[in-house]
C-alpha positions in Angstrom: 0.0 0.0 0.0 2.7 2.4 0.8 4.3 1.5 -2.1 1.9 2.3 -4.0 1.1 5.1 -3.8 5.1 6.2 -3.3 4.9 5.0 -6.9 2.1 6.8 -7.5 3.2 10.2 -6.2 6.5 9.8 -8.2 4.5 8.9 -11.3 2.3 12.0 -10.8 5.2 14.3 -10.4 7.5 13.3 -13.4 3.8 14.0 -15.5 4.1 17.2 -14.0 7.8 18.0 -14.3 7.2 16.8 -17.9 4.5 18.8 -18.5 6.6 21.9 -17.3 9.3 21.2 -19.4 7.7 20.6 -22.4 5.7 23.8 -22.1 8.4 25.8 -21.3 10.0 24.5 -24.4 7.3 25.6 -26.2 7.3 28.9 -25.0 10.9 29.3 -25.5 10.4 28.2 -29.5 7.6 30.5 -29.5 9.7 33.4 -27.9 11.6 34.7 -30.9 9.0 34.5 -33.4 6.7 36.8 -30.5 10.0 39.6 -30.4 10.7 39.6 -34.1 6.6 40.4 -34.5 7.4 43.4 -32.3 10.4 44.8 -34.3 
């Protein structure tokens, strides 16, 4: 049982640190098309 849901927990926060990191990378992709718009 406490396995478990240490498993779970971990599982839950590597979604979350993935889903962090993948939006940050697309924010960061997005960045210079968003700066050259305002030159």
């Amino acid at each position: 049982m406490i396995t478990l849901s240490k498993s779970k927990r971990i599982f839950l926060s590597a979604t979350i640190l993935g889903l962090a990191v993948s939006f940050s990378g697309f924010v960061s992709a997005q960045s210079p098309k968003i700066e050259e718009g305002f030159d």
